[in-house]
N, C-alpha and C positions, 0 to 999 in steps of 0.2 A: 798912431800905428805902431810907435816903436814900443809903447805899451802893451798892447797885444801881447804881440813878440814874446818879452820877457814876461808875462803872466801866461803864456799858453809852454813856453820851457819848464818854468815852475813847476807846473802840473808836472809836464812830462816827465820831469827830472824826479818828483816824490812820488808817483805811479812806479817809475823803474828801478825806485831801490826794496830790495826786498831781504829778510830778515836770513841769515846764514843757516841758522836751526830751523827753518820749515821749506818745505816743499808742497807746491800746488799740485791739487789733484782736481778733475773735471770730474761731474759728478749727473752735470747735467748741460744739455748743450750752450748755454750762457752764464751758469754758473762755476765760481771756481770757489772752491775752500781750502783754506792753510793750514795743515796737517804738520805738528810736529813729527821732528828725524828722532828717530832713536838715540840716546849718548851713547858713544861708546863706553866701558869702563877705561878709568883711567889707570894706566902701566903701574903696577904695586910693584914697590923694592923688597929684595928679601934679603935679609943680610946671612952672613955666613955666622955660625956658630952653635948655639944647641936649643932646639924646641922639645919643651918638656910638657906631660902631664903624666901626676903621680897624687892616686887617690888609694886609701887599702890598698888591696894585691894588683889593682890596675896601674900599669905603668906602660909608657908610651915615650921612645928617647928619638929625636930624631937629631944628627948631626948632620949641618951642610958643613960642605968642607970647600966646595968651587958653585961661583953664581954665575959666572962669565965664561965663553956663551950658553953652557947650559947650565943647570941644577943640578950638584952632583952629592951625595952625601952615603948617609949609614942611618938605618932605622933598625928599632929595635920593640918589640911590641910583644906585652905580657900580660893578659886580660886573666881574671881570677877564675879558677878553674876551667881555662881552654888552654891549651898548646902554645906553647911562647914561638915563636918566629923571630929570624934577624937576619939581615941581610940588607942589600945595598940598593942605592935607588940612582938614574938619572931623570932629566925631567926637564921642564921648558915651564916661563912665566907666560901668561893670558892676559891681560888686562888685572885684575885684580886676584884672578885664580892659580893654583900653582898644579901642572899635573905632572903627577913620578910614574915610570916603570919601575917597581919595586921587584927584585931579585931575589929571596929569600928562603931560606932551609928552616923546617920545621919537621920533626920528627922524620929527620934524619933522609928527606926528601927536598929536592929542588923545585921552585916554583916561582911562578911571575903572573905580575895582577897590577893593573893601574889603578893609581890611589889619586883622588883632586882633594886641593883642600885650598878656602878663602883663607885670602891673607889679609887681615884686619886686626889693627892695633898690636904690630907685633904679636900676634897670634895666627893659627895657623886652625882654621878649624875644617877638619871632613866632612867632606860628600860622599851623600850615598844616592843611588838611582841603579834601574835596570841593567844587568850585568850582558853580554850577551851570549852565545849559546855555551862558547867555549870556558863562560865565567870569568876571562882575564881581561877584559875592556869594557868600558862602557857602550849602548848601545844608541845614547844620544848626549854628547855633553852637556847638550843645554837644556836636560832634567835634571841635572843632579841639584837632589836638594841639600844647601849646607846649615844642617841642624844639630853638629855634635854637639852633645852635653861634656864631650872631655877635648878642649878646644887645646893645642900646645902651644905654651907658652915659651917666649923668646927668655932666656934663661945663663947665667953663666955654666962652662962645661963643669966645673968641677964639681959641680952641685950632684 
C-alpha cells in the first residue's frame, strides 16, 4: 500500500511542475497546449559620452551627458544638402530601445519630434515608422523599424 502512495505522489508531484516560460492555453474542451510567453527584451545600458556617425557631408553627433533617471544629452544632425538641425534631447531607456524628445532649431525655427533608436554593440541605430498626424511622435512604438544604414557609434568626444 505504502507503494501506491509514493508512486501515485510521483506522478502528481511531475504533472504539477510546469515550465516558467509557457503558459497553457485550452483550445478544446480536454485538450491543453503550451504555448510559449513572449521574452521580454533585456534593460540595454547606455553609457554617457558621444555617439557618432560621419560619412561625406552626413554627420550625425549625438552627446549624452546624464543617463540617471533619464537620458539627457545634445544632438546634432547634418545630412548632405538638407538643413542641419541642433538641439537637445531628454529621453527614457525601453528594454533594449532608447527613445528622445528631441528639441531642436533649424533654419532659425524651434521644433520637437521623437526620435527611437536600438542600442546594440555600443551602437545606437534609428527608427523609423508612421509619424502621427501632428508629425512629432510615433503612432505605434511597436512598428518602428530599426534599419538605419548610418548606425552611431560609441565614440571618444574629442574626435
Amino acid at each position: 500500500m505504502k507503494h501506491y502512495i509514493l508512486v501515485f505522489s510521483i506522478i502528481l508531484m511531475a504533472f504539477s511542475c510546469k515550465d516558467d516560460n509557457k503558459t497553457k492555453t485550452d483550445t478544446a474542451p480536454n485538450e491543453v497546449i503550451e504555448v510559449e510567453k513572449p521574452k521580454q527584451a533585456k534593460e540595454a545600458s547606455i553609457k554617457a559620452g558621444c555617439y557618432m556617425y560621419t560619412e561625406g557631408e552626413n554627420k550625425v553627433v549625438m552627446k549624452i551627458i546624464e543617463t540617471q533617471p533619464r537620458v539627457k544629452g545634445t544632438l546634432d544632425i547634418s545630412y548632405a544638402e538638407k538643413d542641419a538641425n541642433s538641439g537637445s534631447f531628454i529621453g527614457e531607456v525601453v528594454g533594449d530601445k532608447l527613445f528622445i524628445d528631441y528639441t531642436f532649431n533649424s533654419e532659425g525655427s524651434e521644433s520637437q519630434r521623437e526620435i527611437a533608436y536600438l542600442i546594440k554593440d555600443e551602437k545606437l541605430i534609428e527608427g523609423y515608422s508612421a509619424m502621427d498626424d501632428s508629425g512629432t511622435t510615433f503612432k505605434d512604438k511597436d512598428a518602428i523599424a530599426y534599419s538605419s544604414t548610418m548606425p552611431l557609434t560609441f565614440t571618444d568626444c574629442s574626435k
